[in-house]
C-alpha positions in Angstrom: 87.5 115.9 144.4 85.8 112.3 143.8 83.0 113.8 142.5 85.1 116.3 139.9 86.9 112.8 138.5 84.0 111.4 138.4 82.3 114.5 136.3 85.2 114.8 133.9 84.7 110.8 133.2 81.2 111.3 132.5 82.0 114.0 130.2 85.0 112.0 128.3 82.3 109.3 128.1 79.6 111.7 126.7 82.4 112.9 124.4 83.7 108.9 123.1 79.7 108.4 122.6 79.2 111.0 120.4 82.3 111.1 118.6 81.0 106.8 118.3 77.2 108.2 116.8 79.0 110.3 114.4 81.4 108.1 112.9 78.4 105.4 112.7 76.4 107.9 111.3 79.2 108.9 108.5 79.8 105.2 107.7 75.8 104.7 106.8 75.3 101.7 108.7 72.0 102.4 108.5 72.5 101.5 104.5 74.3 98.3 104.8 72.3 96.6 106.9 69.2 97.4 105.2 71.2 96.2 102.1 71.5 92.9 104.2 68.1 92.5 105.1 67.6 92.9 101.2 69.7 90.2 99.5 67.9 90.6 95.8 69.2 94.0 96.1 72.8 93.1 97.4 73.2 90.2 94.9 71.9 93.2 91.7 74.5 95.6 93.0 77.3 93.2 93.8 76.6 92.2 90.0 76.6 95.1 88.3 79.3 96.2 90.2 81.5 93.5 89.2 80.1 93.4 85.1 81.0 97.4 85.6 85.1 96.3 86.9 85.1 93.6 85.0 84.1 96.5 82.0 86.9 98.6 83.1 89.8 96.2 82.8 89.1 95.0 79.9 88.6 99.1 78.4 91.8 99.9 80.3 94.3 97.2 79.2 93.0 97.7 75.5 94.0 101.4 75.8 97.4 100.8 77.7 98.1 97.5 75.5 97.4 100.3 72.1 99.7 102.6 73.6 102.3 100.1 74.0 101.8 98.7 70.4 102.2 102.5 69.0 105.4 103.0 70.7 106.9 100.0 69.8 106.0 100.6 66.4 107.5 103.5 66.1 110.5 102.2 68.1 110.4 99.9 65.3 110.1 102.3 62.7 113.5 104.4 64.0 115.3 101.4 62.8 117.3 100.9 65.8 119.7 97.9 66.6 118.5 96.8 69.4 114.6 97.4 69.2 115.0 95.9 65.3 116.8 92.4 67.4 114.2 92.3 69.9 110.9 92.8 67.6 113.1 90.0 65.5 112.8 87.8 68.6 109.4 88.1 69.0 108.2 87.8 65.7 110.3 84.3 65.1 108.5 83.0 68.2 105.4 83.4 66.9 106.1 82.1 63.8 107.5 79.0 65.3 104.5 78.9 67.4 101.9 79.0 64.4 104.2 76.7 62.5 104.1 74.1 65.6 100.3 74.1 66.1 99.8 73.3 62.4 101.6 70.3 62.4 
């Protein structure tokens, strides 16, 4: 009886260990820490990785801040009430901005 307990914890082990090689294997640990031993080639990706993001925000709020302007535009341009009050607002604010930084 000991020795089947002691069989089917070897076996869970053998299991865990393998199930422990695979997931180290799928994470490409291998990768990393050869990127570590590198640190030329960490600091060139980690840069061009961040110019690339850095890329990307600025592409993405240009296209989402267009979008915006277009809609309220045409918001604008249906001559409503409220919309007409607001777009008011905003355009004496910056007008009394610009007229304050002149002075």
């Amino acid at each position: 009886m000991a020795r089947d307990l002691n069989q089917g914890v070897v076996e869970t082990l053998l299991r865990k260990i393998n199930e422990l090689i695979e997931g180290m294997e799928k994470a490409a640990l291998a990768e990393h820490i050869e990127l570590y031993r590198r640190p030329r080639r960490l600091f060139f990706l980690n840069f061009w990785a961040g110019l690339m993001r850095g890329f990307g925000i600025a592409v993405g709020f240009t296209v989402v801040g267009s979008v915006f302007l277009i809609a309220l535009g045409r918001l604008a341009s249906l001559n409503l009430p409220i919309i007409g009050r607001f777009i008011a607002e905003i355009v004496r604010i910056v007008h009394e901005t610009l007229a304050l930084r002149q002075i």
